[in-house]
ROKOLSE-239421 format. One record per residue (C-alpha): x, y, z negated; residue number from 1. Coordinates in pm, 1 decimal. Each point is the difference from the previous one (the first is absolute). Layout:
residues N
        x        y        z num
        X        Y        Z NUM
...
end
This chain:
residues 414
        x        y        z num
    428.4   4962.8   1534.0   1
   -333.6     86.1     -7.2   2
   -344.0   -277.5     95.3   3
     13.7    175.1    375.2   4
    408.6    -64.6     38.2   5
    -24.2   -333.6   -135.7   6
   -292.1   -141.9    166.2   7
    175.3     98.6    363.8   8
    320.6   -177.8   -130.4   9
   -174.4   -336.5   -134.3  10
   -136.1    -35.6    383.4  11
    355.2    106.1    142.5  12
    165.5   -282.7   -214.4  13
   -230.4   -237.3     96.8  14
      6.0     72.9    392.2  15
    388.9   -103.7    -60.9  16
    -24.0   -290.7   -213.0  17
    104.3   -288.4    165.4  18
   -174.7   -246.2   -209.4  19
   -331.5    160.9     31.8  20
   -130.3   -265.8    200.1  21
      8.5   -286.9   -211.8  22
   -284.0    172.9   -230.6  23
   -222.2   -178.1    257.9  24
    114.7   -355.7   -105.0  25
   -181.5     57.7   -375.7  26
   -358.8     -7.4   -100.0  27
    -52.4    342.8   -117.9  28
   -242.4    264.5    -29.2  29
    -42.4    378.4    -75.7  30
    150.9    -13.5   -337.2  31
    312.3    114.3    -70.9  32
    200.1   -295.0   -140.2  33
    330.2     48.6   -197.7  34
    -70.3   -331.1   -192.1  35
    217.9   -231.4    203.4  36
    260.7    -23.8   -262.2  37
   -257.5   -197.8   -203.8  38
   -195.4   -126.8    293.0  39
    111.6    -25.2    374.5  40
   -266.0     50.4    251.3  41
   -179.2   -271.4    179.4  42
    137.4    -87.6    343.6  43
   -245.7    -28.1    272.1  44
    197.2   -353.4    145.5  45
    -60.4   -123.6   -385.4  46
   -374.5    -81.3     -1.4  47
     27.4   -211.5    365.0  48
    295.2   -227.1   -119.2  49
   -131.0    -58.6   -350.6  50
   -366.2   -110.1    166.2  51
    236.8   -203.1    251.8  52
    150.9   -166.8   -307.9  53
   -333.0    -76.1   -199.2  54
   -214.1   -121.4    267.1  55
    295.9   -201.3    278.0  56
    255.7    -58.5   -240.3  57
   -132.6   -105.7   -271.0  58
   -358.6    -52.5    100.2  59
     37.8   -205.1    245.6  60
    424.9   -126.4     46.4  61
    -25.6    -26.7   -422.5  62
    335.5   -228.9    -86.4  63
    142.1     33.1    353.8  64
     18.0    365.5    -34.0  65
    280.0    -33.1   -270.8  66
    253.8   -121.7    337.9  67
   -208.2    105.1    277.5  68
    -61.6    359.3    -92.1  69
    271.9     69.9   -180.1  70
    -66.8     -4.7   -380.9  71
    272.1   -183.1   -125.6  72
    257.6    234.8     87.3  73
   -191.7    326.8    -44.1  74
    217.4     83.6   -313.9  75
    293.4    -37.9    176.2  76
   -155.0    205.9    341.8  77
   -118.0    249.9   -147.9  78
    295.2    110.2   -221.5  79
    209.6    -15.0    330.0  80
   -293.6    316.8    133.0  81
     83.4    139.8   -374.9  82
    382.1     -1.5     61.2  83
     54.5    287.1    201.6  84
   -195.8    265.4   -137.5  85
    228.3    -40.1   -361.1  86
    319.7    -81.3    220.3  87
     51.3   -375.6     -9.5  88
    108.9   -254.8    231.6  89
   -251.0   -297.8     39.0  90
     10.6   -298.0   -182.5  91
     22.4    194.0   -336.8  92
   -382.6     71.0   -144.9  93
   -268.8   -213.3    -51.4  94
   -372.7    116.7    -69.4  95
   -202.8   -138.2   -261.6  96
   -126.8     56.1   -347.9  97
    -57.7    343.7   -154.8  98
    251.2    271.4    -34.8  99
     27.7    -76.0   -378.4 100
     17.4   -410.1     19.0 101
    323.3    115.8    260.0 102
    151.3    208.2   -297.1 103
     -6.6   -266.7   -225.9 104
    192.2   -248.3    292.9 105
    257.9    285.5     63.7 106
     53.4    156.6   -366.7 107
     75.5   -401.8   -132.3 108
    150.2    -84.3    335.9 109
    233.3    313.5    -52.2 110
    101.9    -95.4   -321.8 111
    101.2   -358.8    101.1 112
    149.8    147.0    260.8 113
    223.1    214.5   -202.4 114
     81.6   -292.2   -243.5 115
   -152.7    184.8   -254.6 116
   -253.0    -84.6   -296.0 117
    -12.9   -297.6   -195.2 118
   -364.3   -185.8     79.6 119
     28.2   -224.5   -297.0 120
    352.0   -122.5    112.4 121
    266.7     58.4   -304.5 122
    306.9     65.9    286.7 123
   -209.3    238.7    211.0 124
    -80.8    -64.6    353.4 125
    209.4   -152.5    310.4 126
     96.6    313.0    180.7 127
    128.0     95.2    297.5 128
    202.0   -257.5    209.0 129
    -64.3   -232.3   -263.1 130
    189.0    120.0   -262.6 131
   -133.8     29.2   -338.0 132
   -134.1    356.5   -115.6 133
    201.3    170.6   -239.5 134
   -385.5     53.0   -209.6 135
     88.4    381.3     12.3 136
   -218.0     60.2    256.9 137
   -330.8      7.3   -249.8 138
   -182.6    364.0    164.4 139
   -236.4    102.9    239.3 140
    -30.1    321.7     91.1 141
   -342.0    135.3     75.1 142
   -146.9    327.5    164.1 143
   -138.9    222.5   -324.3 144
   -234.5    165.4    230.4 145
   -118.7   -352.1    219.3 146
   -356.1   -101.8     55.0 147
   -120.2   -149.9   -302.4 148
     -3.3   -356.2    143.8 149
    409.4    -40.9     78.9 150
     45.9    127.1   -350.5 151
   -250.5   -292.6   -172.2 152
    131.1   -254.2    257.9 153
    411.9     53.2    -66.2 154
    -50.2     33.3   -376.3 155
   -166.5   -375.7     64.8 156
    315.1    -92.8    212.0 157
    234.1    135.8   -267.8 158
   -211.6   -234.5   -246.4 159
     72.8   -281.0    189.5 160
    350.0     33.3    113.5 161
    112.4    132.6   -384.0 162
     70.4    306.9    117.7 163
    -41.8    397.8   -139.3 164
   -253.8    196.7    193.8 165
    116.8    389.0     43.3 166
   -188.6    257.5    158.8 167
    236.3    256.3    160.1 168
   -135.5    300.7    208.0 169
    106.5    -26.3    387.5 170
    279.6    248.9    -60.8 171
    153.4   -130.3   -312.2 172
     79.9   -344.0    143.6 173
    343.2     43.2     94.8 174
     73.8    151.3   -346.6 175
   -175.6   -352.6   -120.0 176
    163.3   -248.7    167.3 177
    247.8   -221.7   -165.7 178
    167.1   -343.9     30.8 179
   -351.5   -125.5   -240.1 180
   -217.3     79.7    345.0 181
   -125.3   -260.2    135.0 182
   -270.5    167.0    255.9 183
    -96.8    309.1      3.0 184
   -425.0     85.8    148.9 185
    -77.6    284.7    192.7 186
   -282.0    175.0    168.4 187
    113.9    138.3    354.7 188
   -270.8    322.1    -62.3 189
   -124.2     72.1   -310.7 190
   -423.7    -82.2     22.6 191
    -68.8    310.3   -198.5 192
    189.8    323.3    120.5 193
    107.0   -157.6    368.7 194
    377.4     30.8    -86.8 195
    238.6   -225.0    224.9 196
    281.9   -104.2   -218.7 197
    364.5    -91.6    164.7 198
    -32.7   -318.8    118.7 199
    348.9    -11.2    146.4 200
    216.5    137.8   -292.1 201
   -222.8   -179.2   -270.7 202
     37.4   -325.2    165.0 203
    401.4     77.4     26.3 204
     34.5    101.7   -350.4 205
   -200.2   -354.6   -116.8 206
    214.8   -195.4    208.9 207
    318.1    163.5   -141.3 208
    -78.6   -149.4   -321.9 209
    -70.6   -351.0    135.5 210
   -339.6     21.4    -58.2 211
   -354.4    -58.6    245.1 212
   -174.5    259.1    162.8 213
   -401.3    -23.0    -15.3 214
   -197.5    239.5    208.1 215
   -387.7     51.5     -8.9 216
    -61.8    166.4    344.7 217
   -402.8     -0.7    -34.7 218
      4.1    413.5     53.6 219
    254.5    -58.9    267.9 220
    -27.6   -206.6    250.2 221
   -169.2    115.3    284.3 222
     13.4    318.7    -91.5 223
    411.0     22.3     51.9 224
    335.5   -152.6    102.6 225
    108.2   -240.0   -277.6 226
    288.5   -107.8    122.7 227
     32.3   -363.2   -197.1 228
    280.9   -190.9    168.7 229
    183.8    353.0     96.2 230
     56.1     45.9   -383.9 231
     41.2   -320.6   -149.5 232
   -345.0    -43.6   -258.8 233
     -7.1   -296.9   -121.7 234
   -361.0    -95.5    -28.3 235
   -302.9    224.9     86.5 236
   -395.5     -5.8    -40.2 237
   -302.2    172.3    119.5 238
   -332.0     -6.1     58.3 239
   -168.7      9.8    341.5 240
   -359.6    169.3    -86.9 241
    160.3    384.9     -4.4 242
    174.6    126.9    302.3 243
    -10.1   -306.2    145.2 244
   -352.7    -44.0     34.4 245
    -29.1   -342.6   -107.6 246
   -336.4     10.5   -144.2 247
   -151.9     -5.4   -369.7 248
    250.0   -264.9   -178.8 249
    184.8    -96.7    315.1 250
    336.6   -219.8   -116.5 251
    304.3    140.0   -132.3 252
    301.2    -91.0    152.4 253
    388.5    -78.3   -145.0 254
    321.8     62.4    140.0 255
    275.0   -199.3    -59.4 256
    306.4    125.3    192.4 257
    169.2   -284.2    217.8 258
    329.1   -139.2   -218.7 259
   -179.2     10.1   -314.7 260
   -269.7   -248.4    131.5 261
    216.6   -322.8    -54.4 262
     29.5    138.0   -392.3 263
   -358.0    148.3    -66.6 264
   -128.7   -243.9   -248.6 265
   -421.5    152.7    -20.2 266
   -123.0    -49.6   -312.8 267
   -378.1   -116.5    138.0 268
    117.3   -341.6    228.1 269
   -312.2   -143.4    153.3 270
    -89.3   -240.8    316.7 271
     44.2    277.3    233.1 272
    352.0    112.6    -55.3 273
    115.2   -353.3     16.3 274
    225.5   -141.3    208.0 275
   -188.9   -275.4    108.4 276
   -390.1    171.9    -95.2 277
   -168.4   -347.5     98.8 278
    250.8   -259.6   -115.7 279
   -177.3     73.2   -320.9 280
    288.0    -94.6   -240.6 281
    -20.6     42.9   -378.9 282
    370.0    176.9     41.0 283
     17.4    342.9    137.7 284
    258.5     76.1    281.4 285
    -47.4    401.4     99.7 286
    -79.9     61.3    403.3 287
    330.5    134.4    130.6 288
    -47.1    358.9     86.4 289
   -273.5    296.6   -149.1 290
   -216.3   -272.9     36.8 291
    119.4   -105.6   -325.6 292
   -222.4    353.5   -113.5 293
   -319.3   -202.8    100.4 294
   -208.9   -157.2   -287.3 295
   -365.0   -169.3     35.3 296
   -212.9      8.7    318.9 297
    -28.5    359.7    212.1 298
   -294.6    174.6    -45.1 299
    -49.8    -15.3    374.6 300
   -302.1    254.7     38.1 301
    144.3    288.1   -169.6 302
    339.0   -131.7    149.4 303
   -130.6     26.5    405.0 304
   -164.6    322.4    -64.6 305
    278.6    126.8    -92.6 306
    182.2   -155.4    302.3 307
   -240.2    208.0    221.3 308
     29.5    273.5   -214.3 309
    374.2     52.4    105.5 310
    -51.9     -3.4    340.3 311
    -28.3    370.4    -31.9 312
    347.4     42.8    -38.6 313
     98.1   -180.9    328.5 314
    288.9    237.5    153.4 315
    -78.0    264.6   -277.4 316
    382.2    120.6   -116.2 317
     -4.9     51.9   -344.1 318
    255.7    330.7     10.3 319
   -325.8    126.2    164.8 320
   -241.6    -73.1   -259.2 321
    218.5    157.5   -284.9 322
     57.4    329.2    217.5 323
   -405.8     24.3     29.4 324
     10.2    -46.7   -397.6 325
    242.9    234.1    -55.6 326
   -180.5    291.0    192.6 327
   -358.2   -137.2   -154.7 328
     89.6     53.7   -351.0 329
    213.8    325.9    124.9 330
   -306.7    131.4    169.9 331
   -235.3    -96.9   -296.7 332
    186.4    156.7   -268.4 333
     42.9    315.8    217.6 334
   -385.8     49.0     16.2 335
    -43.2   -111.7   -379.7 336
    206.6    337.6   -100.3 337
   -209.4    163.0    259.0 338
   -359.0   -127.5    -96.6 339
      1.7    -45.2   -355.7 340
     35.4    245.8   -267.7 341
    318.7     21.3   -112.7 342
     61.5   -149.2   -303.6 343
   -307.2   -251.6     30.9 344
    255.6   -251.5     99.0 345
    286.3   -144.3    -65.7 346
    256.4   -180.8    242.0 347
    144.7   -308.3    -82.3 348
    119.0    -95.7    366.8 349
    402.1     65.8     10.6 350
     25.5    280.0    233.1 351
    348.0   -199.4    149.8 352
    -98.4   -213.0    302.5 353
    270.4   -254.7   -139.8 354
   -177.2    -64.3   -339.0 355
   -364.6     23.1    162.2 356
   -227.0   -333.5     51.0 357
   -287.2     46.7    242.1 358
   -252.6    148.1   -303.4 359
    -61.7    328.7   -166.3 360
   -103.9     21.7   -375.2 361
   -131.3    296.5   -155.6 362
    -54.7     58.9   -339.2 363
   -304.4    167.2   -155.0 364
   -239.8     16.5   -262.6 365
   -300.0   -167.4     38.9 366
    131.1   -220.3    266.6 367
   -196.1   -305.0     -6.3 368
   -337.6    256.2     50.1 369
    170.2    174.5    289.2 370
     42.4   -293.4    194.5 371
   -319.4   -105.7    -40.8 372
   -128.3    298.2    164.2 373
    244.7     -0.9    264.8 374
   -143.7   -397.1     90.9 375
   -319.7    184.6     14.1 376
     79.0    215.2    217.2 377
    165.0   -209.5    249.7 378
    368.3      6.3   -109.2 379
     77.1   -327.1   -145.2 380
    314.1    -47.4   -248.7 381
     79.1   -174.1   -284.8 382
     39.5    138.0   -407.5 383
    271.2   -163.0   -232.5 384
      7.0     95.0   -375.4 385
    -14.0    248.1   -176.4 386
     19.5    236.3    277.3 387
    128.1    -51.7    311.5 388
   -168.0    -28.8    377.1 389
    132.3   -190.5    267.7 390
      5.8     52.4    310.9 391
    172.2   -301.0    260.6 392
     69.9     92.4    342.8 393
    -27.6   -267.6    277.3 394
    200.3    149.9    313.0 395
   -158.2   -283.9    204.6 396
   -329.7    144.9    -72.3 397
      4.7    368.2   -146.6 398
     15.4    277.0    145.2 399
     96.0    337.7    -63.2 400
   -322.4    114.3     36.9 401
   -114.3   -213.1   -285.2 402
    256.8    160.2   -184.0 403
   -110.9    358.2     71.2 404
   -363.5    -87.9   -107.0 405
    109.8   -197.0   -292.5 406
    180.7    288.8   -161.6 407
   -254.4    258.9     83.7 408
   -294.8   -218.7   -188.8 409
    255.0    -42.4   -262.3 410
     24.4    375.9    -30.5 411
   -363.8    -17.3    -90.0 412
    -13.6   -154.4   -251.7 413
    137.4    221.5   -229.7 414
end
């Protein structure tokens, strides 16, 4: 299609889309934003209820506001507004820490979950249902193609639990796994190319070899159905500050799926996560529940904004949000082969819905320089080395004529 067909369709598409209205609920201006996989937008009800937490709460309740408004249990709260938008019951996340503090809990939780690694201890570990580990169980399993920071954090974990670290690519894993597993890490979309890997047949094949099931969902929630208790994962993180719109740093939460919790041993203990936080006991007894994720005092700011921040997705289904995706990234790669020269780019998106995050990558030369330009002129991305632009699509707030224009400045670039 040519710019006349395609400009016609962008407004047709948007007309239709169901979601359109919530673009109201964000701060935003005339620039074209496709950043919100780094980045969420900033909620309009955000600013109010932060203010309302400076100057009431703490300015003037101070200590009371820890039972009268609510802070003790935010962790606990706010992972129950998490839940449904990966697929979990309540009762099953808890919010705190960063995403890469909540790898470290899960990746050593995992392993003592599994009965696997050593830590120091000649026998091995305790494992399941008490029962000593056989000390076979001495690998973890690690996404070859993961953010940087899950790789560094679970070759610390295997360091600790005396365990081999081996990085696998997404697809090889079933072809990896062995009686040695002991956990096995996983991002849910790669943070690069916008892949979606199989959640659902990964976390089957780990689980067929005894082993624990890890998933990093930071380029997937909020963007599409997770489906956590539906298919069995066994522990899950994410951050909150991408699709979510959390807000710069906003806490990381950790899943913990409901019969594990009486096993998952976290490898950080603090006041927090104990059973009796004020008793104040030089013995540890874990809280009974995810609460047993929890660590040192909530970071209650970024923790409330974040609160207010989800409020957004109040009786927003999430089979809704991935269709918008799925025709975003459908529309914007159709007007990428029409706008820019051919050749100029290269696709890294998976053309198969079933494979596709809610992201396009494209490849070129002189990437980092391109982007710059496009923030210059309005259309606001992201580069990753040594070549590749981003581009994140937010159904809650893009729209399909964002799209249209986004493509057609990218065209001129080149």
């Amino acid at each position: 299609m040519s710019e006349p067909e395609l400009r016609p369709k962008a407004e047709k598409l948007d007309a239709a889309d169901e979601l359109a209205g919530l673009r109201a609920q964000f701060v935003l201006d005339d620039t074209v934003y496709l950043d919100g996989n780094s980045l969420g937008a900033l909620p309009r009800s955000v600013p109010g209820r932060v203010e309302d937490v400076v100057r009431r709460q703490w300015g003037s309740l101070r200590i009371r506001s820890w039972d009268e408004s609510g802070w003790w249990t935010a962790p606990e709260r706010i992972g129950d507004r998490i839940a449904p938008l990966v697929g979990a019951a309540a009762g099953q996340i808890v919010v705190g820490d960063s995403t890469s503090v909540n790898v470290f809990k899960a990746v050593v939780g995992a392993v003592r979950l599994a009965g696997g690694g050593t830590e120091g201890q000649p026998g091995g570990r305790q494992g399941p249902g008490g029962k000593q580990g056989p000390g076979g169980r001495d690998e973890i399993l690690v996404d070859a193609t993961t953010f940087p920071t899950d790789g560094y954090i679970a070759a610390s974990a295997a360091r600790l639990t005396g365990c081999t670290l081996r990085p696998v690519a997404p697809e090889e894993v079933p072809d990896a796994l062995s009686e040695r597993t002991a956990a096995v890490l996983l991002n849910h979309v790669d943070y690069r190319t916008g892949r979606l890997h199989d959640l659902p047949s990964l976390t089957a094949a780990i689980h067929a070899v005894g082993a624990v099931a890890i998933w990093d969902l930071c380029h997937s929630a909020g963007a599409l159905p997770v489906g956590l208790d539906e298919h069995g994962v066994d522990l899950a993180v994410g951050c909150t500050y991408k699709y979510l719109n959390g807000g710069p740093g906003s806490p990381a939460y950790l899943y913990v799926r409901e019969d594990l919790q009486p096993r998952f041993d976290s490898p950080l203990p603090g006041w927090n996560s104990h059973a009796d936080p004020f008793g104040m006991t030089p013995d540890y007894t874990p809280a009974p529940g995810a609460l047993r994720g929890r660590v040192g005092t909530p970071d209650i700011l970024s923790m409330l904004a974040l609160e207010a921040a989800l409020e957004v997705w109040d009786d927003v289904p999430i089979e809704a949000v991935r269709a918008k995706s799925l025709a975003l990234t459908d529309f914007f790669l159709e007007c990428v082969e029409a706008y820019v020269p051919e050749g100029a780019v290269e696709s890294l998106t998976p053309s198969a819905h079933a494979e596709r995050g809610s992201q396009a990558a494209l490849r070129c030369a002189g990437a980092g320089d391109v982007m710059r330009r496009l923030i210059a002129r309005g259309v606001v991305g992201d580069f990753r080395e040594p070549d590749v632009l981003r581009f994140g699509f937010t159904p809650l707030y893009v729209g399909f004529g964002d799209v249209e224009r986004a493509a057609r400045v990218l065209g001129e670039m080149f």
